[in-house]
C-alpha atoms as one frame of an Amber mdcrd trajectory, in Angstrom:
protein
 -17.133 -12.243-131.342 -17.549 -11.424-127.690 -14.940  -9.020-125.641 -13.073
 -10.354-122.636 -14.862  -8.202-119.954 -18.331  -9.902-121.373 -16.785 -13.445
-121.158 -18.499 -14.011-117.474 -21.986 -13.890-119.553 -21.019 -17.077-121.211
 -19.697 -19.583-118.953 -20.129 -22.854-120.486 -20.609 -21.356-124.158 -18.181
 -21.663-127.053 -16.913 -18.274-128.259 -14.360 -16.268-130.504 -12.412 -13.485
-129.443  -9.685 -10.908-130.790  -6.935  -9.919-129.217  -3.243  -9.523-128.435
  -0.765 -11.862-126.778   0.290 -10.543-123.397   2.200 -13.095-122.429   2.564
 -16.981-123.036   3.506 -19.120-120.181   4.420 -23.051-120.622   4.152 -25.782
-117.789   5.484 -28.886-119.807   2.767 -30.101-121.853  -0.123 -26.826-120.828
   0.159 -23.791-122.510  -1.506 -20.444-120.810  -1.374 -17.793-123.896  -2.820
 -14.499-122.003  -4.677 -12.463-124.585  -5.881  -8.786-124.428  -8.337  -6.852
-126.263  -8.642  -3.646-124.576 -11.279  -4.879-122.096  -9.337  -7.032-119.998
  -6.817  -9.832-120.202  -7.973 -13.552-121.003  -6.140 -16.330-119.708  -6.754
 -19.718-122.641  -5.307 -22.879-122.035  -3.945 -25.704-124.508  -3.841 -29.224
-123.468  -1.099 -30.832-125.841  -3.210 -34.238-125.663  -6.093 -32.590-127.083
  -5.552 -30.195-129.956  -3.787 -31.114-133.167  -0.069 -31.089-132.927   0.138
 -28.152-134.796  -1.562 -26.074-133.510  -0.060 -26.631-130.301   3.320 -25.706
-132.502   1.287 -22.482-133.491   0.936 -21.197-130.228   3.893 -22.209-128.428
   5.271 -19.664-131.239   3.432 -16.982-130.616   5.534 -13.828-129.438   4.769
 -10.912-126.981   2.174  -8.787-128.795   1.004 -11.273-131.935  -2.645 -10.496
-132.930  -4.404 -13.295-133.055  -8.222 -14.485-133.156  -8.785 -17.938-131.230
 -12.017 -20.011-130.859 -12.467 -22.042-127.473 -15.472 -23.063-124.392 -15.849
 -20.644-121.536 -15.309 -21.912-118.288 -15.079 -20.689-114.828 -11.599 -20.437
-112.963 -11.415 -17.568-110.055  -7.416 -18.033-110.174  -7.507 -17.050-114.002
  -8.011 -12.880-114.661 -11.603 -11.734-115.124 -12.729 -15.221-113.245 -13.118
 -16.990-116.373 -10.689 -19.215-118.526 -10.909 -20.501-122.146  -9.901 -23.785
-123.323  -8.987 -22.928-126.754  -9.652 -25.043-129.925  -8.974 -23.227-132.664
  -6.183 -20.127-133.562  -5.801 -17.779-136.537  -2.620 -15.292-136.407  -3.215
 -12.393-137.467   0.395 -10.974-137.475   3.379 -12.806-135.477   5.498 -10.684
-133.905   8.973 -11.735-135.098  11.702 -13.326-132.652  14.257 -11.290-134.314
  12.358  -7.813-133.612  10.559  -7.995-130.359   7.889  -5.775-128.771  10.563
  -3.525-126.698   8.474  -3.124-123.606   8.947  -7.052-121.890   7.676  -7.519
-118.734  10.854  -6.135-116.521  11.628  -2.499-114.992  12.275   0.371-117.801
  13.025   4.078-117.246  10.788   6.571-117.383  12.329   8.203-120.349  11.810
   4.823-122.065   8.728   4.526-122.056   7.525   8.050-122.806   9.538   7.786
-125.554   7.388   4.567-126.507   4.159   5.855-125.121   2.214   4.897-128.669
   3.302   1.281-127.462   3.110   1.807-123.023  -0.433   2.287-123.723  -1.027
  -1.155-124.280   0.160  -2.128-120.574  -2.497  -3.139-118.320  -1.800  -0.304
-115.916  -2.186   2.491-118.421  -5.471   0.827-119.823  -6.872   0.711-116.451
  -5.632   4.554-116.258  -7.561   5.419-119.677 -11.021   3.456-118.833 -10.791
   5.515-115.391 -10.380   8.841-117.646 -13.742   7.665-119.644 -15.626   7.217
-116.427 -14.850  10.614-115.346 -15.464  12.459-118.381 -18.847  10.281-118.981
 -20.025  11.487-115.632 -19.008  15.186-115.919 -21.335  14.804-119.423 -23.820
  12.840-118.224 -23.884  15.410-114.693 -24.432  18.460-116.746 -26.954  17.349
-119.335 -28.436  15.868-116.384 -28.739  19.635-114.762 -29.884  21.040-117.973
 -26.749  22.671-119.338 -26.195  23.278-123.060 -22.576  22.388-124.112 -20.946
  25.351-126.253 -17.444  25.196-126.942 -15.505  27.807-126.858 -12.549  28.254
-129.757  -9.008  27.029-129.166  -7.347  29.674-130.990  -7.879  32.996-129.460
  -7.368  37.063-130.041  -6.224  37.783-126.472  -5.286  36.177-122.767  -7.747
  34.548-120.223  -5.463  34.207-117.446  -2.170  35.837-118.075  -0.269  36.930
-121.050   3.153  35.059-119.267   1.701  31.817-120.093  -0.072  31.658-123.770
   1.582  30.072-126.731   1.396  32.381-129.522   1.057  30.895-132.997   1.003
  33.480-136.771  -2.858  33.409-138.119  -3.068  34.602-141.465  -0.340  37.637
-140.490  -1.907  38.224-137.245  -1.017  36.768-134.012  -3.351  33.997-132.261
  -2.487  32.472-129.073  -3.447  28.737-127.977  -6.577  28.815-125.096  -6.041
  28.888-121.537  -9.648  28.425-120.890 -12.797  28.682-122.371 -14.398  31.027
-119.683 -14.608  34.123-121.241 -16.874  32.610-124.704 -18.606  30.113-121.875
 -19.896  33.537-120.009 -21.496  34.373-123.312 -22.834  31.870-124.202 -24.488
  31.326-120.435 -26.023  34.647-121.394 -27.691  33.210-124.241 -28.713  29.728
-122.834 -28.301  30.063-118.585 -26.275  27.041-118.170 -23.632  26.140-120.573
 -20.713  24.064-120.147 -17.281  24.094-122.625 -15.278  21.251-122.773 -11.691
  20.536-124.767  -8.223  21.102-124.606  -6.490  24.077-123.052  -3.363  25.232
-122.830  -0.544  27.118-120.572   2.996  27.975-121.700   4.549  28.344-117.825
   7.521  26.173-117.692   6.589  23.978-114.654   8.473  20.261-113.744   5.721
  19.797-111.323   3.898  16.194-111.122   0.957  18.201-111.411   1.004  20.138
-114.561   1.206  19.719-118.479   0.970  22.236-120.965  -1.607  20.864-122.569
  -5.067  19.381-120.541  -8.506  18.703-121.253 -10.860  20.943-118.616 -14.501
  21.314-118.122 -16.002  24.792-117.646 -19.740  25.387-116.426 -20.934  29.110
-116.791 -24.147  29.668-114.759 -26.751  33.304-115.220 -27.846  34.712-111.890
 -25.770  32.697-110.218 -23.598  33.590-106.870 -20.289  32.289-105.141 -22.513
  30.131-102.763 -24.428  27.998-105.888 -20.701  27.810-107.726 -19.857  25.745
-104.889 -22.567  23.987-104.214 -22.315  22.677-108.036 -18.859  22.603-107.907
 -19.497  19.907-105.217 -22.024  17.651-106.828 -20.110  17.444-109.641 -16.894
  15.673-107.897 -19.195  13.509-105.972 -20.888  12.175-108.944 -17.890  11.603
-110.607 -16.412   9.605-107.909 -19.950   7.943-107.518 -19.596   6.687-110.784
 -15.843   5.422-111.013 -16.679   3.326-108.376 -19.824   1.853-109.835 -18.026
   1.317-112.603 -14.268   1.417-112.518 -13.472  -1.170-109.506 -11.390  -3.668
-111.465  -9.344  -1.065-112.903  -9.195   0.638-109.063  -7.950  -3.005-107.878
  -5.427  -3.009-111.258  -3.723   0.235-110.326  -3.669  -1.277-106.550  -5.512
   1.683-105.397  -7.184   1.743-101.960 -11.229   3.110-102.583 -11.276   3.728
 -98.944 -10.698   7.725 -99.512 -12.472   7.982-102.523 -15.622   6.280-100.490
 -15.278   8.572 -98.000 -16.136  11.818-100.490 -19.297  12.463 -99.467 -21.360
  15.852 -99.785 -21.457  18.409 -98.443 -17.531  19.102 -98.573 -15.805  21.660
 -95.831 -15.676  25.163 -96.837 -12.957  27.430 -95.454 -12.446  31.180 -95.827
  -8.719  32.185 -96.923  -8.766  33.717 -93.578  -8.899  30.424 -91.676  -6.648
  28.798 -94.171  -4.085  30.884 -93.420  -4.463  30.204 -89.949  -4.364  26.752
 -90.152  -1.376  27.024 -92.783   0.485  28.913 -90.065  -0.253  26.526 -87.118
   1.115  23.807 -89.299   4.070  25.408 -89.744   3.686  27.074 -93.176   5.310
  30.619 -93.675   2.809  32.019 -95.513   1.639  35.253 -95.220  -1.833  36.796
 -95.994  -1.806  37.978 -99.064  -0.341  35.153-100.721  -1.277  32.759-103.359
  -1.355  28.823-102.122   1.378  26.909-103.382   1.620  23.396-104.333   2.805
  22.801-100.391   0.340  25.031 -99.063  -2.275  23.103-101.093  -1.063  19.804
 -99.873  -0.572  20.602 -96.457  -3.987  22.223 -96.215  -5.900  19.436 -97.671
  -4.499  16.307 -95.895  -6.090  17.870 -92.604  -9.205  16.901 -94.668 -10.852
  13.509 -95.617 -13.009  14.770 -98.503 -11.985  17.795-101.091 -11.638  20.923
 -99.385 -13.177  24.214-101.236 -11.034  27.668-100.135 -13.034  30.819-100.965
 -12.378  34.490-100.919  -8.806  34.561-101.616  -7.196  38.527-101.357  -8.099
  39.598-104.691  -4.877  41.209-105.753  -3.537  37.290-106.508  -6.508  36.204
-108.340  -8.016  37.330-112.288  -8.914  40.401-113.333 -12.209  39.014-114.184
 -13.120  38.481-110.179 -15.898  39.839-108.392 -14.630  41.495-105.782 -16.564
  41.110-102.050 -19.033  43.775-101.741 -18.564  43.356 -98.113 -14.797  43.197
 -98.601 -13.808  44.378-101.813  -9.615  43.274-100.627 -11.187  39.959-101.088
 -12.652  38.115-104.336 -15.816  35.821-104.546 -14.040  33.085-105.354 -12.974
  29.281-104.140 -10.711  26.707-104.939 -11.244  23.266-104.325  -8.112  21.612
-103.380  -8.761  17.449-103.453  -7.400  15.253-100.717  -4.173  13.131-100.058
  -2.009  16.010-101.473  -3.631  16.047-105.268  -4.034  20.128-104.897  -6.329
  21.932-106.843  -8.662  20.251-109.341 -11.398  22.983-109.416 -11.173  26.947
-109.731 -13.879  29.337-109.923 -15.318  32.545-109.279 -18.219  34.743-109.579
 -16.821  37.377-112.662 -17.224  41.010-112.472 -20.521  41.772-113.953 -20.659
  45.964-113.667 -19.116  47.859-116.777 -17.138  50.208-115.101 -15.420  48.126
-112.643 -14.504  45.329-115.495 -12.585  48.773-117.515 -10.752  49.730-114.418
  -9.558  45.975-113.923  -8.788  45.553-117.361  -6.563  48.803-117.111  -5.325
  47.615-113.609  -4.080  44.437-115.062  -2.471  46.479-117.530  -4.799  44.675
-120.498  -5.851  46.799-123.688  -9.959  47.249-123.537  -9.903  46.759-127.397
  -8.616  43.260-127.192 -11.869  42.610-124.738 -14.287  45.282-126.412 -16.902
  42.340-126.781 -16.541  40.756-123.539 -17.158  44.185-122.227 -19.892  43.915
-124.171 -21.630  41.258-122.050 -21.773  44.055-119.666 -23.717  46.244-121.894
 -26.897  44.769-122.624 -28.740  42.434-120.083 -25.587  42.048-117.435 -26.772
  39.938-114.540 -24.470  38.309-111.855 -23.131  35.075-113.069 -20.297  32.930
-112.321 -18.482  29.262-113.187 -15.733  26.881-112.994 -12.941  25.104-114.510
 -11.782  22.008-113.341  -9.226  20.023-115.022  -9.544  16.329-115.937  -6.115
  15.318-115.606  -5.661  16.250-112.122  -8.941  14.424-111.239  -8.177  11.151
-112.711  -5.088  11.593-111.098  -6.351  11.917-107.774  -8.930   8.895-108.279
  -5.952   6.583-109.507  -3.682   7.488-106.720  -0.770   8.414-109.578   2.089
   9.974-108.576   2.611  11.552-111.633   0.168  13.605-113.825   1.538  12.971
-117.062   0.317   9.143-117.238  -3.539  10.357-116.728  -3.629  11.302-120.772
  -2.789   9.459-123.298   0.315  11.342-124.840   1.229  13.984-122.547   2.835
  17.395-123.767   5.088  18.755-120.881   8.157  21.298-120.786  10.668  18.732
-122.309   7.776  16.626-124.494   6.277  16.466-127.439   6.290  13.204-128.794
   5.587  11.113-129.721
């Protein structure tokens, strides 16, 4: 059994493959079944001269979606998909789709409702495949990057006592009489662990309860978090950095027929090369202003902001030292300009907005208890966080960066909620 992508290895050879009918075209006596397996789409030929009448019957059945297993020779054709063709001899149908209940996504336009509400089944298409293998590039690299720097994964718990990021945005859920919320991030369990090991990554779902209908948010994502000892706002950065250039590095060593399948131009993703541009908040609010924008100092970037600022830019574009009454209580504050926090952004190109946020965290005990109270946050709900700041404290900092937003960016989607494979959003849950 050999699957489609491999097919190119045997030119010449006779082989059996599994798969799904994707479509079944007919030119008076030819028949062109076009079988998927997951790996890529097949195009098989039957010559009604030279295979037994029935099983020329047999396939001229077959119905959008059929499993079937078929034997056949390999040959080359560069007009057939994946380069190769397969002049089939031999069929065995696994399940026929029936006439009378067909597979409800045919090959026309349907609504975007309509095929959410299908999703289970949309997944299937060849665009969302090519979607999905991009996803598995990108979170192979980010795995293979870190183990590759020496970092220890240690995942941090998806139920939680208390907030990470804001208590406007956690879903709360009863735990044994007490109440839990769902993570917003790992960070604060990935800081100790990184006091345990130095370098630690989490990885796994997260989740944020803020009712945005932005194309760039769902309520629930998938985000990687490094947490680095001794470390300082310059070496989050320059990590920060390697990281998205290694993952584009590998999606296009190893994702270019799905690029070419979602029609997306690699030109900007070639041109992401280190080192990337580095502004202050400062000078992006200069530039902001210059552009047009209306914001003021002092203000968060918004999605417009975000785009706006990046497109001036042909590679992601990090932002540092934001004012740090918009940012975490967590933040180390500039020693050189405490109004400002050691932090950056990393906003990607062609308007995809942020995809990375980090910061170096408040490391002193005393100035953690007077954000905590600042933030308005009860110091027993963070009594052993505080405790990392008890015994052995040392500057250290990290990163979240969120998958979906990446692959987003690398596909050229317009939408975020097709880079997963069943998105949860404001009016979705299912399927």
């Amino acid at each position: 059994m050999v699957a489609i992508a491999r097919l190119g290895e045997h030119i010449g050879e006779e082989v059996r493959v599994r798969g799904w009918v994707y479509n079944l075209r007919e030119s008076g006596k030819l028949l062109f079944p076009i079988l998927r397996d997951g790996s890529g789409l097949l195009q098989a030929v039957v010559f009604q001269k030279n295979v037994p009448p029935e099983l020329f019957a047999q396939v001229r059945e077959l119905t959008q979606e059929s499993s079937v297993e078929v034997r056949g020779a390999i040959r080359a054709d560069a007009r057939a998909p994946g380069g190769v063709e397969l002049d089939l001899r031999e069929i065995s149908v696994l399940q026929l789709v029936p006439a009378s209940d067909p597979y409800p996504i045919t090959p026309k336009e349907h609504g975007i409702d309509f095929l959410m509400d299908h999703r289970h089944l949309w997944l299937r298409s060849q665009r969302q495949t090519a979607i999905l293998h991009v996803r598995h590039q990108v979170i192979r690299a980010v795995r293979d990057f870190f183990d590759g720097e020496g970092f220890v994964l240690a995942d941090a718990p998806i139920l939680t006592p208390s907030a990470c990021e804001g208590t406007s945005t956690l879903f709360e859920v009863e735990y044994f009489g007490e109440k839990a919320y769902l993570t917003q991030s790992g960070q604060l369990y990935a800081e100790a662990a990184a006091l345990a090991l130095g370098k630690t990554y989490c990885f796994g779902p997260t989740f944020r309860a803020e009712k945005s209908k932005t194309r760039r948010h769902l309520t629930e994502f998938w985000m990687v978090e490094p947490e680095v000892a001794f470390a300082q706002l310059d070496d989050l950065m320059h990590l920060a950095e390697r990281l998205v250039a290694a993952i584009i590095s590998r999606v296009l060593e190893n994702s270019r027929p799905a690029l070419k399948v979602l029609e997306r131009d690699s030109t900007p993703l070639e041109a992401v090369q280190l080192p990337f541009p580095r502004l202050s908040y400062d000078d992006a609010v200069c530039r902001l202003q210059a552009a047009g924008s209306t914001m003021q100092w002092g203000d968060d970037l918004g999605g417009a902001d975000e785009t706006l600022l990046s497109k001036q830019f042909d590679r992601p574009v990090m932002v540092h030292r934001y004012p740090a009454a918009a940012k975490a209580f967590y933040m180390q504050p500039d020693p050189e300009r405490p109004e400002v926090a050691l932090c950056v952004d990393m906003l990607a190109p062609e308007g995809y907005g942020e995809i990375v946020g980090g910061s170096q965290r408040i490391h002193d005990l005393e100035l953690l208890r007077r954000r905590l109270e600042e933030n308005h946050l009860a110091e027993k709900d963070f009594r052993w966080y505080l405790d990392l700041r008890r015994w052995g404290s040392v500057p250290h900092g990290g990163f979240g960066m969120g998958i979906e937003r990446v692959v987003a960016w690398i596909c050229g989607l317009e939408h975020i909620r097709e880079t997963i494979p069943f998105p949860r959003t404001i009016y979705r849950i299912t399927p």
